[in-house]
C-alpha positions in Angstrom: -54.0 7.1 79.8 -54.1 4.5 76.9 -55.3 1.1 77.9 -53.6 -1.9 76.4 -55.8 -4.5 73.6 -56.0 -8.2 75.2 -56.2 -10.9 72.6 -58.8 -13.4 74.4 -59.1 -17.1 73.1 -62.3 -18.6 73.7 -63.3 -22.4 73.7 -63.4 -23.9 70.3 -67.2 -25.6 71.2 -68.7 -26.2 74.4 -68.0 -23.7 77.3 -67.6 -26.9 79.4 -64.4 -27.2 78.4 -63.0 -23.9 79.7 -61.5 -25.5 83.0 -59.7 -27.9 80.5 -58.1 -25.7 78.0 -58.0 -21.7 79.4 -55.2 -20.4 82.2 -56.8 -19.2 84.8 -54.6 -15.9 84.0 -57.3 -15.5 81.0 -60.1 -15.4 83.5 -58.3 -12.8 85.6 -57.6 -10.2 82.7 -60.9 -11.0 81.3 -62.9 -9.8 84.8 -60.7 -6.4 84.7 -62.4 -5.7 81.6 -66.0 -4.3 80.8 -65.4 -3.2 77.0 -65.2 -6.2 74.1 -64.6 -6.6 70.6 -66.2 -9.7 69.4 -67.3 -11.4 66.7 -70.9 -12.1 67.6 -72.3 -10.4 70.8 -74.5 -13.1 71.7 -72.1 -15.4 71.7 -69.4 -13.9 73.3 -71.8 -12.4 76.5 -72.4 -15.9 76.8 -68.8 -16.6 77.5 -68.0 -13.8 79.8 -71.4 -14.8 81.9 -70.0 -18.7 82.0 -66.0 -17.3 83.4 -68.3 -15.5 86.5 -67.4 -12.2 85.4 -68.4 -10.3 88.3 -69.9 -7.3 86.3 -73.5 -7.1 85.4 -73.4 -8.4 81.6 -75.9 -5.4 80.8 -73.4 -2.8 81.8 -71.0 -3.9 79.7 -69.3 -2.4 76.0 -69.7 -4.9 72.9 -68.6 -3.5 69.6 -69.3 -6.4 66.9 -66.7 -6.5 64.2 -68.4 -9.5 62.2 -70.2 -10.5 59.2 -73.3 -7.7 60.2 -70.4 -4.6 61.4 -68.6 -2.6 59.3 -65.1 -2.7 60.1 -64.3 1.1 59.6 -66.7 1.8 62.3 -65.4 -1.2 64.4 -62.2 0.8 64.4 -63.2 4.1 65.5 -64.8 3.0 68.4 -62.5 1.1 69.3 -60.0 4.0 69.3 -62.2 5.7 70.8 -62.9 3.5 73.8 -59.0 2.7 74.0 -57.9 5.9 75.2 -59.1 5.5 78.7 -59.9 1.7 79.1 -58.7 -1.4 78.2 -60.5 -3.9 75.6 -60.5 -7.4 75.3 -60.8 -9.1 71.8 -63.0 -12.0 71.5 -62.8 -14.9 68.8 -66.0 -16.9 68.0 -64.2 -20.1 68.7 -60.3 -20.4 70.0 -57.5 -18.0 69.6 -58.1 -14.4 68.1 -56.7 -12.9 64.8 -56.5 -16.5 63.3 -59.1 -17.1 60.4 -61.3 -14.7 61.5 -61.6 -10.4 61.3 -59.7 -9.5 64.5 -56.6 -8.7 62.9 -57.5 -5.7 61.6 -58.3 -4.3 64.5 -54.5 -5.5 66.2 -53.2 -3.6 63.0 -54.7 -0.5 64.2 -53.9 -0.6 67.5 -49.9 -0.9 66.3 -50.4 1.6 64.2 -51.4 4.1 67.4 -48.8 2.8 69.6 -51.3 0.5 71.8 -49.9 -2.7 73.7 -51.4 -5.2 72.4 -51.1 -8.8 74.8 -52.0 -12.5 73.3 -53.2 -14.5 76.3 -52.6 -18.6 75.5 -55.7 -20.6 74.7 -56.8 -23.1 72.5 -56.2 -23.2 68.5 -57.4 -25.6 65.9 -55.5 -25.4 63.1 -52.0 -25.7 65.3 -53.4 -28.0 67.4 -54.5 -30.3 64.3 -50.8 -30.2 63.1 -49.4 -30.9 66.3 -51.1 -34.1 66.7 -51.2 -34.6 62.6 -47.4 -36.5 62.4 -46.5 -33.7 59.5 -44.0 -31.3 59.2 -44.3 -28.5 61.7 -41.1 -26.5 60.0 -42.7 -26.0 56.8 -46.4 -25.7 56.7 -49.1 -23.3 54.9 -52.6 -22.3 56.2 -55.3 -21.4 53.3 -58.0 -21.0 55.9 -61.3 -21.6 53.3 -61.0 -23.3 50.0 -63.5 -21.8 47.5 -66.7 -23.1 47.3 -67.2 -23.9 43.3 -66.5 -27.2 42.8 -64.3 -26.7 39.8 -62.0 -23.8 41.3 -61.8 -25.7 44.8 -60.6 -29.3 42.8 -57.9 -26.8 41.0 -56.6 -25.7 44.5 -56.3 -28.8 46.1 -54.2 -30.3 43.2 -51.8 -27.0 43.5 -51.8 -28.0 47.5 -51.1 -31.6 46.7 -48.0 -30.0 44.1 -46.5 -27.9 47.3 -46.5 -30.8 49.1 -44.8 -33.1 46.4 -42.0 -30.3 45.6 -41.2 -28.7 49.0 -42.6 -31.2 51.6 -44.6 -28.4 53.2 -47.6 -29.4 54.8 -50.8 -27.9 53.3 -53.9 -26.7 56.5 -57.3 -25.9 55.1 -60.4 -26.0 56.7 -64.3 -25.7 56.0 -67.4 -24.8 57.3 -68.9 -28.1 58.7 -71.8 -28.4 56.2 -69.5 -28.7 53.4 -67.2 -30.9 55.2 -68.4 -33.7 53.0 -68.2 -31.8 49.7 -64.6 -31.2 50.8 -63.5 -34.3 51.5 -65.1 -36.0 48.6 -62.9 -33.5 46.4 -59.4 -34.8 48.5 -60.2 -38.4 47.9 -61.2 -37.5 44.0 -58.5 -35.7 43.1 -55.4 -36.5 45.4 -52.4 -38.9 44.9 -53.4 -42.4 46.8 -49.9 -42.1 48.4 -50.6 -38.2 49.5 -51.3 -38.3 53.4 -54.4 -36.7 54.7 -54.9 -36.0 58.0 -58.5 -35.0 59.2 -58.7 -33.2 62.8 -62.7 -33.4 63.8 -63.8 -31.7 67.2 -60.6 -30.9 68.8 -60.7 -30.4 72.5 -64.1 -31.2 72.4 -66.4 -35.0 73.1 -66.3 -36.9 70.0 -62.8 -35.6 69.6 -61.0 -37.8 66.3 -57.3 -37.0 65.1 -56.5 -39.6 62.6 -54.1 -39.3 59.3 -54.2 -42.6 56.7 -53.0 -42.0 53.2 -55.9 -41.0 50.9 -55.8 -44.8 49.8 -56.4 -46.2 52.9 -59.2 -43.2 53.6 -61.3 -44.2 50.3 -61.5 -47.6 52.2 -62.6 -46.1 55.3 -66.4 -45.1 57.0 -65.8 -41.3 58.3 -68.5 -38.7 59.5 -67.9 -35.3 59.2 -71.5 -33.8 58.9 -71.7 -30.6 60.6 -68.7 -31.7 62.7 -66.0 -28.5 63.0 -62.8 -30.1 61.3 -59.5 -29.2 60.2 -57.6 -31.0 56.9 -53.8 -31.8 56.3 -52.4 -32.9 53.5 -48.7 -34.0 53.5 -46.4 -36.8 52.1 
């Protein structure tokens, strides 16, 4: 008998927060299950142990689908492992499939007929645009910018025309030791009217949601170092 492939969100920082942003439905599903797809095993046992799962850590499945897995290999265990049990499907931080290499493996459970079931938890980028004051009808994620300096000024003016000619609101984000070099590049190369709205650890102490224009923002003191954050341009 197949089991079914349950999308898992995690916290997006510190497992403190799990009272404050996971159902305890999550926590249910997740203690059914001994067999995981994740991102980065360490991380992710470290999750399960926090929710009380009441298996031994040790006796469960991880199959690691990140930076240091090959994904073809990912997949056949997981097929493998799906035909008689159910798996869970672990983000690094916040909801599964979104920015990060899970959806490959929701791809091939569709393609063998397995139920796949998205469990509600915390996401960054939607939660950044909720609280940004942008258009939520129209709106574009580009996930990460490139990292030459050159190419990535390039792709935030083509953001910033997007935004001018169809008024849809432009996501990005960055990893948080670049955050700087990022936002540098916005306040460089952006409109002084175009809004930007910078969402820095979201759900999280130290939490800051705030959008100015990028005039106002070149007048303003902001850290971002090593700080996860999400950026929204709009007009």
């Amino acid at each position: 008998m197949k089991g079914k492939l349950y999308l898992i969100p995690t916290t997006l920082g510190d497992f403190d927060t799990m009272e404050q942003v996971l159902p305890g439905y999550n926590r249910q599903v997740l203690h059914g299950l001994t067999v995981f797809m994740v991102e980065n095993v360490r991380t992710s046992r470290r999750f399960i142990k926090k929710t009380g799962h009441p298996a031994p850590i040790d006796e469960m499945t991880f199959i690691e689908i990140g930076k240091h897995a090959t994904i073809s290999q990912a997949i056949a265990d997981f097929k493998r492992f799906i035909k008689q049990d159910s798996v869970g499907l672990l983000s690094e931080a916040g909801t599964p499939c979104i920015a990060d290499p899970g959806a490959l493996i929701v791809q091939a459970a569709h393609e063998d007929n397995i139920e796949v079931v998205s469990l509600v938890g915390p996401n960054s980028i939607i939660l950044a645009l909720m609280a940004s004051g942008f258009n939520g009808q129209r709106f574009a994620f580009h996930g990460y910018l490139p990292v030459d300096r050159k190419q990535l000024a390039q792709k935030i003016r083509n953001m910033e025309n997007k935004v001018q000619k169809d008024g849809q609101t432009q996501i990005f984000i960055e990893t948080p030791f670049r955050n700087r070099q990022l936002y540098e590049l916005l306040l460089r190369n952006c409109n002084p009217s175009t809004k930007l709205c910078i969402a820095v650890n979201l759900t999280l102490p130290g939490q800051m949601i705030r959008t100015l224009t990028i005039g106002a923002w070149k007048k303003q003191t902001v850290d971002l170092n090593k700080k996860p954050a999400v950026f929204l341009i709009s007009k």
